[in-house]
VOBA-1610 file (N, C-alpha, C; in pm, whole numbers, padded with zeros to 5 digits, always signed):
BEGIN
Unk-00672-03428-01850Unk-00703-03418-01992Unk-00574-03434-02070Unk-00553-03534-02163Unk-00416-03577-02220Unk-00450-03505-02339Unk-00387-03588-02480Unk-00435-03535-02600Unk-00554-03580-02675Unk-00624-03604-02594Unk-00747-03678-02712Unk-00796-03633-02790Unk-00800-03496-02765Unk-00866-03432-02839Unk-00756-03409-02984Unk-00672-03438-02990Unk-00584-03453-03128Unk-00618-03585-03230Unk-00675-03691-03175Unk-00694-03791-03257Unk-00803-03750-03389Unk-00803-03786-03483Unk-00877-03713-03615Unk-00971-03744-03590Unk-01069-03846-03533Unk-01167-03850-03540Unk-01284-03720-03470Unk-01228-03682-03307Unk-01243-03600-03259Unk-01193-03449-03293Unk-01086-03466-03422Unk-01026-03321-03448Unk-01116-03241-03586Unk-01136-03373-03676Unk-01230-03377-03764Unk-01399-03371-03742Unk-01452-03394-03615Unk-01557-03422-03594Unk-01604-03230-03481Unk-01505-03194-03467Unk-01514-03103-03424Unk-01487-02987-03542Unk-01442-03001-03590Unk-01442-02901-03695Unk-01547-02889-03743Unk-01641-03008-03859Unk-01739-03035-03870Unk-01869-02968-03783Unk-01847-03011-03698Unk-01973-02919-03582Unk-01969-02787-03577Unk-01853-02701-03587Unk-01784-02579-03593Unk-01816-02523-03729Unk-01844-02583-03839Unk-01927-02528-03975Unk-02064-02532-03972Unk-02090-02661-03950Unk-02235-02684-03926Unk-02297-02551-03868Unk-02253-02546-03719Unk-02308-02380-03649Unk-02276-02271-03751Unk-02212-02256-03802Unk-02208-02145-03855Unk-02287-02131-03931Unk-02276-02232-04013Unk-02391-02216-04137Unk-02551-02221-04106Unk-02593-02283-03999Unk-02691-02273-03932Unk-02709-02102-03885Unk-02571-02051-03797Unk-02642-01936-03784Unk-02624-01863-03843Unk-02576-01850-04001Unk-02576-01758-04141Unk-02702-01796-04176Unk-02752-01889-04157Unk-02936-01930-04227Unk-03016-01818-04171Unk-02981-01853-04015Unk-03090-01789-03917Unk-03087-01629-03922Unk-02940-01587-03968Unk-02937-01434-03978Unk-02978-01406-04133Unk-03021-01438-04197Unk-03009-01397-04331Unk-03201-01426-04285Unk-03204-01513-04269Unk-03372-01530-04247Unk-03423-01386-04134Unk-03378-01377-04039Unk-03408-01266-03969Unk-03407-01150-04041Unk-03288-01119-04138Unk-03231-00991-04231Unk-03383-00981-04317Unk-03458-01078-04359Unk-03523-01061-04462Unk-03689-01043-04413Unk-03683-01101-04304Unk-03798-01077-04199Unk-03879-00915-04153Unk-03745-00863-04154Unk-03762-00745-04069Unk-03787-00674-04253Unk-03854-00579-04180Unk-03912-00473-04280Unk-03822-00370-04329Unk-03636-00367-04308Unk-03596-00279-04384Unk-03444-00340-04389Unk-03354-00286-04451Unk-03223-00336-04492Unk-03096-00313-04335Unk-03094-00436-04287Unk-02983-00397-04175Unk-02889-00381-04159Unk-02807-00390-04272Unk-02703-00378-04351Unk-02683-00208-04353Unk-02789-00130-04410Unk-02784-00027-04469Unk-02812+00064-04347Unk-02910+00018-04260Unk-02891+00058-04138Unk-02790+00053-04012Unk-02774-00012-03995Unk-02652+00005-03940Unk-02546+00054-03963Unk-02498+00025-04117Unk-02390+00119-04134Unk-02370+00195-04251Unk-02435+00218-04259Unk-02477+00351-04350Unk-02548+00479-04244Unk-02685+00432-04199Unk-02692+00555-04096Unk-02677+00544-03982Unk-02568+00441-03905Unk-02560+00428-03802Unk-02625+00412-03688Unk-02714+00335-03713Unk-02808+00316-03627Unk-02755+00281-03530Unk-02688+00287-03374Unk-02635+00179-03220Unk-02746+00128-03219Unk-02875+00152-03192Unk-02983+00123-03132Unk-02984-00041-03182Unk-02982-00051-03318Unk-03041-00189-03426Unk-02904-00259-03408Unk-02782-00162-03395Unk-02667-00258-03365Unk-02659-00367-03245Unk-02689-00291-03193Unk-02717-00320-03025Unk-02774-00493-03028Unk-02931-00465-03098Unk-03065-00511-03105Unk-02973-00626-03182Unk-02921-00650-03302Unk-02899-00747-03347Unk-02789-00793-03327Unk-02694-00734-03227Unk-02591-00803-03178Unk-02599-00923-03049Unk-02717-00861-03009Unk-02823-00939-02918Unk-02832-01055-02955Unk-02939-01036-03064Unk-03029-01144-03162Unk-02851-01259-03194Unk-02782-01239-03247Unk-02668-01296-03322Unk-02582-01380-03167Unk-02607-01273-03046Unk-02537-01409-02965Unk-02685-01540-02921Unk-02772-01465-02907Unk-02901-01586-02879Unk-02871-01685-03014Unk-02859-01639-03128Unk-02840-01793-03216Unk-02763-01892-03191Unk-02638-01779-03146Unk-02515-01848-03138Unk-02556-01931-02996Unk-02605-01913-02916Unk-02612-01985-02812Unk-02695-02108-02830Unk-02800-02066-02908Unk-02893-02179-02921Unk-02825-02283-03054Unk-02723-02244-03143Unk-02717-02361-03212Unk-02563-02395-03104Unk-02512-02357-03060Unk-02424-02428-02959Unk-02476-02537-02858Unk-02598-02474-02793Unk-02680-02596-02699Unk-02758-02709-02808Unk-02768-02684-02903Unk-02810-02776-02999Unk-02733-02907-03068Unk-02608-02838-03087Unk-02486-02858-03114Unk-02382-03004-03004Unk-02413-02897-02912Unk-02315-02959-02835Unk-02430-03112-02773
//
Protein backbone atom coordinates (compact mmCIF):
# COMPACT_ATOMS: atom_id res chain seq x y z
CA UNK A 1 0.00 0.00 0.00
CA UNK A 2 1.94 3.26 -1.25
CA UNK A 3 0.22 6.68 -0.99
CA UNK A 4 -2.85 6.51 -2.88
CA UNK A 5 -4.78 7.15 -0.66
CA UNK A 6 -3.31 10.93 -0.57
CA UNK A 7 -4.34 11.76 -4.12
CA UNK A 8 -7.52 14.31 -3.73
CA UNK A 9 -9.67 12.52 -5.47
CA UNK A 10 -9.61 9.57 -3.00
CA UNK A 11 -8.77 12.10 0.01
CA UNK A 12 -11.79 14.22 -0.95
CA UNK A 13 -14.03 11.39 -1.80
CA UNK A 14 -13.43 9.92 1.49
CA UNK A 15 -14.12 12.64 3.49
CA UNK A 16 -17.31 13.12 1.69
CA UNK A 17 -18.48 9.53 2.61
CA UNK A 18 -17.29 10.29 6.23
CA UNK A 19 -20.16 13.23 6.40
CA UNK A 20 -22.54 11.61 4.45
CA UNK A 21 -22.56 8.70 7.45
CA UNK A 22 -22.79 10.93 9.84
CA UNK A 23 -25.45 12.82 8.79
CA UNK A 24 -27.29 9.77 7.87
CA UNK A 25 -26.75 8.53 11.33
CA UNK A 26 -27.81 12.03 13.06
CA UNK A 27 -31.17 11.45 10.82
CA UNK A 28 -31.56 7.96 12.11
CA UNK A 29 -30.92 9.04 15.81
CA UNK A 30 -33.00 12.00 15.95
CA UNK A 31 -35.78 9.83 14.16
CA UNK A 32 -35.40 7.07 16.82
CA UNK A 33 -35.21 10.11 19.69
CA UNK A 34 -38.67 11.11 18.51
CA UNK A 35 -40.12 7.62 18.06
CA UNK A 36 -39.75 6.49 21.44
CA UNK A 37 -42.33 7.77 23.85
CA UNK A 38 -40.14 9.92 26.17
CA UNK A 39 -37.08 12.39 26.10
CA UNK A 40 -33.58 10.44 25.94
CA UNK A 41 -31.75 13.14 26.46
CA UNK A 42 -33.45 13.83 29.78
CA UNK A 43 -33.25 10.34 30.58
CA UNK A 44 -30.23 9.48 30.47
CA UNK A 45 -28.77 12.26 31.89
CA UNK A 46 -30.73 13.85 33.99
CA UNK A 47 -31.98 10.63 35.80
CA UNK A 48 -29.45 8.47 34.83
CA UNK A 49 -30.86 5.91 33.43
CA UNK A 50 -27.49 2.88 32.46
CA UNK A 51 -30.23 0.72 31.45
CA UNK A 52 -31.48 3.27 28.17
CA UNK A 53 -27.74 4.19 28.04
CA UNK A 54 -26.77 0.88 27.47
CA UNK A 55 -29.97 0.30 25.07
CA UNK A 56 -29.08 3.22 22.88
CA UNK A 57 -25.54 2.89 22.82
CA UNK A 58 -26.43 -0.38 21.24
CA UNK A 59 -28.97 1.11 18.84
CA UNK A 60 -26.10 4.03 17.78
CA UNK A 61 -23.34 1.29 16.97
CA UNK A 62 -26.07 -0.89 14.75
CA UNK A 63 -26.54 2.49 12.66
CA UNK A 64 -23.20 3.07 12.60
CA UNK A 65 -22.61 -0.28 11.22
CA UNK A 66 -25.31 -0.33 8.87
CA UNK A 67 -24.59 3.07 7.21
CA UNK A 68 -20.84 1.91 7.04
CA UNK A 69 -21.91 -1.44 5.12
CA UNK A 70 -24.01 0.85 3.05
CA UNK A 71 -21.41 3.19 2.65
CA UNK A 72 -18.60 1.32 1.99
Amino acid sequence: MGIEWLRPAAFLGSILYAVIGVVIFWLCFIIVDKITPYDLWAEIVEKQNQALGLVVAAMCLGISLIVAAAIH
